[in-house]
C-alpha positions as CSV (number, residue, x, y, z in Angstrom):
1,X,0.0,0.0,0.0
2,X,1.7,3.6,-1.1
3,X,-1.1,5.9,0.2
4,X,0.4,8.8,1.9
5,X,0.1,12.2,3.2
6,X,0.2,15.3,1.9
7,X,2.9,16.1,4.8
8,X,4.6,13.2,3.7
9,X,5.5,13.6,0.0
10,X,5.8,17.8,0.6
11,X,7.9,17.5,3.3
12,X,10.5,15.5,1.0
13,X,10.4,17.9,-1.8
14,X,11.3,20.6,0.2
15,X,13.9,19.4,1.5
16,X,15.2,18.3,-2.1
17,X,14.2,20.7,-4.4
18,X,11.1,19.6,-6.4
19,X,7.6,19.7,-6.4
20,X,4.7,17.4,-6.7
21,X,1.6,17.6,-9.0
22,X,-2.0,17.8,-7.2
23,X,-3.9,16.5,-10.3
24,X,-7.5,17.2,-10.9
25,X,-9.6,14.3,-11.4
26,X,-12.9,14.1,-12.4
27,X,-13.5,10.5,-13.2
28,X,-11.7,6.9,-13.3
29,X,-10.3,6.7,-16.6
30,X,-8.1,10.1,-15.7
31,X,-7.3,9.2,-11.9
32,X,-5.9,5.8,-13.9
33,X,-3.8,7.8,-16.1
34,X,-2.7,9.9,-13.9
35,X,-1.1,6.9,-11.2
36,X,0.2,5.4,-14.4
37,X,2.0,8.7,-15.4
38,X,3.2,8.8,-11.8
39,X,4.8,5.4,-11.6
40,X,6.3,6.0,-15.1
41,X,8.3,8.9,-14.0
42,X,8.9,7.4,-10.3
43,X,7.2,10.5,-8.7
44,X,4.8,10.7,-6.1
45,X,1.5,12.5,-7.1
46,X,-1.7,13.6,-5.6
47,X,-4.9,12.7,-7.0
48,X,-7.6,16.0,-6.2
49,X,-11.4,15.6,-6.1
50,X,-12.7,19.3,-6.0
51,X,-15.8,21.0,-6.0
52,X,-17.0,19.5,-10.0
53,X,-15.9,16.4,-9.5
54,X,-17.3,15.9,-6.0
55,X,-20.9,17.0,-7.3
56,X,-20.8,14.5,-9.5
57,X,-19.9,11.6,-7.4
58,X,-20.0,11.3,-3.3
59,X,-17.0,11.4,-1.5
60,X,-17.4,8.1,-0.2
61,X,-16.9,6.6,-3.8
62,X,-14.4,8.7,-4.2
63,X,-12.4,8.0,-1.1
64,X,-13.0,3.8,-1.8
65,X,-11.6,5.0,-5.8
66,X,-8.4,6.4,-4.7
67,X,-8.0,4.0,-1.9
68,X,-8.0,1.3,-4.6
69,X,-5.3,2.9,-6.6
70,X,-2.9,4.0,-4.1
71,X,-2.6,0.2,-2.6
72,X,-1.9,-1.6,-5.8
73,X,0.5,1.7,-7.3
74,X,4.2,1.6,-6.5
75,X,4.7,5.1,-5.8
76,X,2.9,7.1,-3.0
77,X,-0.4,8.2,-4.0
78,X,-2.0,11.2,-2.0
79,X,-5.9,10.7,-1.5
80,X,-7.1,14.7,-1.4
81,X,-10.0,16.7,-1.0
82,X,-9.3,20.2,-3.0
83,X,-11.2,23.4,-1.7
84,X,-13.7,21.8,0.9
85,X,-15.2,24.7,2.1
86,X,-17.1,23.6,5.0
87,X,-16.2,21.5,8.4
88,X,-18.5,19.1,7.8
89,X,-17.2,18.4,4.0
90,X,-13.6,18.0,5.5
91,X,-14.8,15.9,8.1
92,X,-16.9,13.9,5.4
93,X,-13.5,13.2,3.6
94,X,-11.7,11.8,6.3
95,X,-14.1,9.8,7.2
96,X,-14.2,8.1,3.9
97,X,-10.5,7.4,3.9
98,X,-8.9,10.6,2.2
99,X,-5.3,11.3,3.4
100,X,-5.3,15.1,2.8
101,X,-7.7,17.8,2.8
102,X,-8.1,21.0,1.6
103,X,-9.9,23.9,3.4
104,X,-10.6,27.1,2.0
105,X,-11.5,29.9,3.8
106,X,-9.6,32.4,1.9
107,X,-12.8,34.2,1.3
108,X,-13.4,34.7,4.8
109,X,-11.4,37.4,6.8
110,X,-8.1,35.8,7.8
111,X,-9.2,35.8,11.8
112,X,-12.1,32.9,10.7
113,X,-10.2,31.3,7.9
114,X,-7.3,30.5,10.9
115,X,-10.2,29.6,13.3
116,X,-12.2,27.8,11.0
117,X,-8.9,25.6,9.3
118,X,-7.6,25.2,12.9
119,X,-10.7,23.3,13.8
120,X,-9.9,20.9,10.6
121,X,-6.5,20.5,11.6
122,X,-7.3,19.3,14.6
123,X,-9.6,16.5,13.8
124,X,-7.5,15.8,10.5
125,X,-4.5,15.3,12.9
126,X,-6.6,12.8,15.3
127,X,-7.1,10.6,12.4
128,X,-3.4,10.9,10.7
129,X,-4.8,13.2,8.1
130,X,-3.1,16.3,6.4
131,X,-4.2,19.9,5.9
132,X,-4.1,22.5,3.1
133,X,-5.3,25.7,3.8
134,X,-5.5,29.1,1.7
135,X,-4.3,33.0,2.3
136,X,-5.0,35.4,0.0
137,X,-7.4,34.6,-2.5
138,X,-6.5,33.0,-6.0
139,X,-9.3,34.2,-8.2
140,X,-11.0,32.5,-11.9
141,X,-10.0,33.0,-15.1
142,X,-12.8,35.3,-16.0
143,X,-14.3,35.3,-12.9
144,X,-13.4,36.8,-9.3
145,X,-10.4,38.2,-9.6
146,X,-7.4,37.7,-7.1
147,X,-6.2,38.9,-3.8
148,X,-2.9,38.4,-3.3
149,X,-1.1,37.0,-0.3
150,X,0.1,39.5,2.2
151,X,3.6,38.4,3.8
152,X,2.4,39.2,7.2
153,X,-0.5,37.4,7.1
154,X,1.3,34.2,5.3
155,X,3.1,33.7,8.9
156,X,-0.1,34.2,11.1
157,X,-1.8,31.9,9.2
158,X,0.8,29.1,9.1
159,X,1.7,29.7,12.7
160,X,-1.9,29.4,13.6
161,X,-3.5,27.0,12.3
162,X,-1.0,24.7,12.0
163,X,-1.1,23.5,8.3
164,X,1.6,21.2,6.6
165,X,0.6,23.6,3.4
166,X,-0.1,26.6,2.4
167,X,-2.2,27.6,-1.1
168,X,-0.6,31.5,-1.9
169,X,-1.8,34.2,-4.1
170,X,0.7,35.9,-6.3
171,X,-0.5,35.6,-9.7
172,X,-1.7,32.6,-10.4
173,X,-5.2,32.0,-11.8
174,X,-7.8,29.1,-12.0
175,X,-8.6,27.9,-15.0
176,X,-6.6,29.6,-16.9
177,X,-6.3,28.3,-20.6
178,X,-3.0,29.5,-21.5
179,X,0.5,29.5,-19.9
180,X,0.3,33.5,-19.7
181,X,0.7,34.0,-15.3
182,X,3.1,36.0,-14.5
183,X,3.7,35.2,-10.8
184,X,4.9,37.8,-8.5
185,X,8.6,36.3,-7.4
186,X,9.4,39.1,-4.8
187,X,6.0,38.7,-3.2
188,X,7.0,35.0,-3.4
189,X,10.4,35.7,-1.6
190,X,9.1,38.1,1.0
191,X,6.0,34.8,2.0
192,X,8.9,32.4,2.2
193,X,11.1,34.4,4.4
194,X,8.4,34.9,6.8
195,X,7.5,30.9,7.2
196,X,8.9,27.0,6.3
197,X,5.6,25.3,5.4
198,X,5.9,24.0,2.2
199,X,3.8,26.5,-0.8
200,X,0.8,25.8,-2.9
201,X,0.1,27.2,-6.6
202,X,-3.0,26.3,-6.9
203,X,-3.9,27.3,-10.8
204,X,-0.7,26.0,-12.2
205,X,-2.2,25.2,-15.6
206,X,-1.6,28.8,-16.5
207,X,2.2,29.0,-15.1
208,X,4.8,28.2,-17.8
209,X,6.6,25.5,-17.8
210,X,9.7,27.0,-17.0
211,X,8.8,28.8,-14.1
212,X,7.3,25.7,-12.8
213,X,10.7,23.8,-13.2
214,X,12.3,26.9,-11.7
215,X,10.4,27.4,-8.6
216,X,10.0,23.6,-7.8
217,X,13.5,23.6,-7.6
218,X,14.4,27.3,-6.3
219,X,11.5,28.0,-4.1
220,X,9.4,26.6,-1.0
221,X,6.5,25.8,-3.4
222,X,6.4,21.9,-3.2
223,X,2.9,21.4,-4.9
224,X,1.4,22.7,-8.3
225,X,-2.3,22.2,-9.2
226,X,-3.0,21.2,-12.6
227,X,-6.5,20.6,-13.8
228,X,-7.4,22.3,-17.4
229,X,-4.1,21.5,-19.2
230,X,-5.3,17.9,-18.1
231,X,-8.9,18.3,-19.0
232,X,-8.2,19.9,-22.5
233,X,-5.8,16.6,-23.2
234,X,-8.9,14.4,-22.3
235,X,-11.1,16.8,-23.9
236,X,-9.1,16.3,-27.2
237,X,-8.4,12.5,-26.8
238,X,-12.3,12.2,-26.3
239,X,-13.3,14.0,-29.4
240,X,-10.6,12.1,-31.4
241,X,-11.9,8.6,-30.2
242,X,-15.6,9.4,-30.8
243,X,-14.8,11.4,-34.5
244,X,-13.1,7.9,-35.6
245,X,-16.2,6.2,-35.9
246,X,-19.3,7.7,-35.5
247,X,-21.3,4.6,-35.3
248,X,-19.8,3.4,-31.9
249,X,-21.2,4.1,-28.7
250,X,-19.7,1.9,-25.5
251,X,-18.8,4.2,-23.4
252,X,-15.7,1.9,-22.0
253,X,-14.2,1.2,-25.3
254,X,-14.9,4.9,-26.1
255,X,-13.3,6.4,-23.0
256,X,-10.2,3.4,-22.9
257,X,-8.6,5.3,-25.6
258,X,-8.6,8.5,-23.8
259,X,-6.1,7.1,-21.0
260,X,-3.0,6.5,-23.1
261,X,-2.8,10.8,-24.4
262,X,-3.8,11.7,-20.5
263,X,-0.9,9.8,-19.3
264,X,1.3,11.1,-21.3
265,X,0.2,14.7,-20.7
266,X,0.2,13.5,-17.1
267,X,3.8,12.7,-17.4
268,X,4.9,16.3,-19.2
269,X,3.5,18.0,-16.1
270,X,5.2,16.2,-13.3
271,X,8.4,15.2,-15.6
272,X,8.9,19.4,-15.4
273,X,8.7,19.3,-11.1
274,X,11.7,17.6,-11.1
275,X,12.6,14.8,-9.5
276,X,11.5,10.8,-9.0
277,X,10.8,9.4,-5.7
278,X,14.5,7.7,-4.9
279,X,16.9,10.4,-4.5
């Protein structure tokens, strides 16, 4: 059995210069690619169920789903709830066997986000489970736009609600299409002098590749979130396997033939973060 912690594979990667990819999942045939992308470049990974693809199936399904995989994948495989948003939806998670989970409150003024994510730390702790909380607010690709992290409040937050990671603000942008982000590095320098938990870019679709590489090995940010790069590879492989013949319609031989292109997208994105799991 490889499942781990978030705490577990971050904690390595900060100390050795690379990062590891939170990966978006919204269904089986994509969580399969991306734990075969994993063990074909040796490298952890962390396998995210977020707000889309929790409304379309229940956490407990999803918990038993990336159970399955982590025990029968050879390298660690983080089980992770991204951008839970209530206490009760954290507590749902751990309770059906995810390793890591993600609390947003960034929305909230930073006095309840600390209170509220310290609560969740504390009963994610009691049951061996890790915690990713949010300061500063990373906004949508043409949507709510961003509020970026404030140094000061960076070290409150880690210091007071105890997180093993932090999700920053400094540019970055959900769902953004193209690699256009143009991260804020001094606002990045002045968060990391102020704290040691390992940083979050949540929105990493839209950071270039080389800054990726850079800062997994140059900076305290040990996880990168990539979703749409990894949905518009599925999206394509999809249309490709239903435009060559028209006249089929199994859904399982249809949406086999979208696993091969994810996994090798998968492997791009956490090829660039550095480095496999022996060191």
């Amino acid at each position: 059995m490889t499942l781990a912690t978030l705490e577990e594979v971050l904690q390595p990667a900060l100390k050795h210069g690379y990062a590891v990819g939170g990966l978006v999942c919204l269904g089986w045939e994509d969580m399969r690619a991306y734990v075969a992308a994993a063990e074909a470049e040796n490298a952890p990974v962390i396998l995210q169920a977020g707000p889309g693809c929790r409304a379309h199936t229940p956490l407990p399904v999803l918990g038993a789903m990336f159970r399955n995989l982590a025990e029968n994948a050879s390298v660690p495989v983080v089980a992770h709830l991204d951008h839970g948003y209530t206490f009760d939806e954290c507590r749902e998670a751990i309770d059906s066997g995810f390793s890591s989970v993600m609390f947003d409150g960034s929305r909230k003024s930073i006095s309840e986000n600390i209170d509220m994510t310290a609560q969740i730390v504390e009963i994610a702790k009691a049951a061996g489970v890790s915690v990713e909380g949010e300061i500063g607010f990373v906004g949508y690709s043409e949507g709510e736009s961003s509020a970026g992290t404030l140094p000061e409040e960076a070290a409150r937050f880690a210091a007071e609600s105890g997180v093993d990671a932090m999700a920053v603000s400094i540019g970055n942008v959900h769902l953004q299409q193209e690699k256009a982000a143009e991260l804020d590095i001094v606002a990045l320098r002045a968060i990391e002098a102020v704290t040691s938990v390992p940083l979050v870019i949540h929105g990493g679709s839209g950071v270039p590749v080389e800054t990726r590489s850079f800062l997994a090995k140059e900076s305290k940010v040990c996880k990168f979130n990539i979703g749409t790069e990894l949905r518009m590879a599925f999206g394509l492989a999809l249309r490709t396997a239903v435009n060559q013949d028209p006249n089929r319609f199994d859904r399982v031989t249809i949406l086999k033939e979208t696993e091969n292109p994810v996994q090798l997208a998968a492997q791009q994105v956490i090829r660039a973060f550095g480095a496999p799991v022996q060191r």
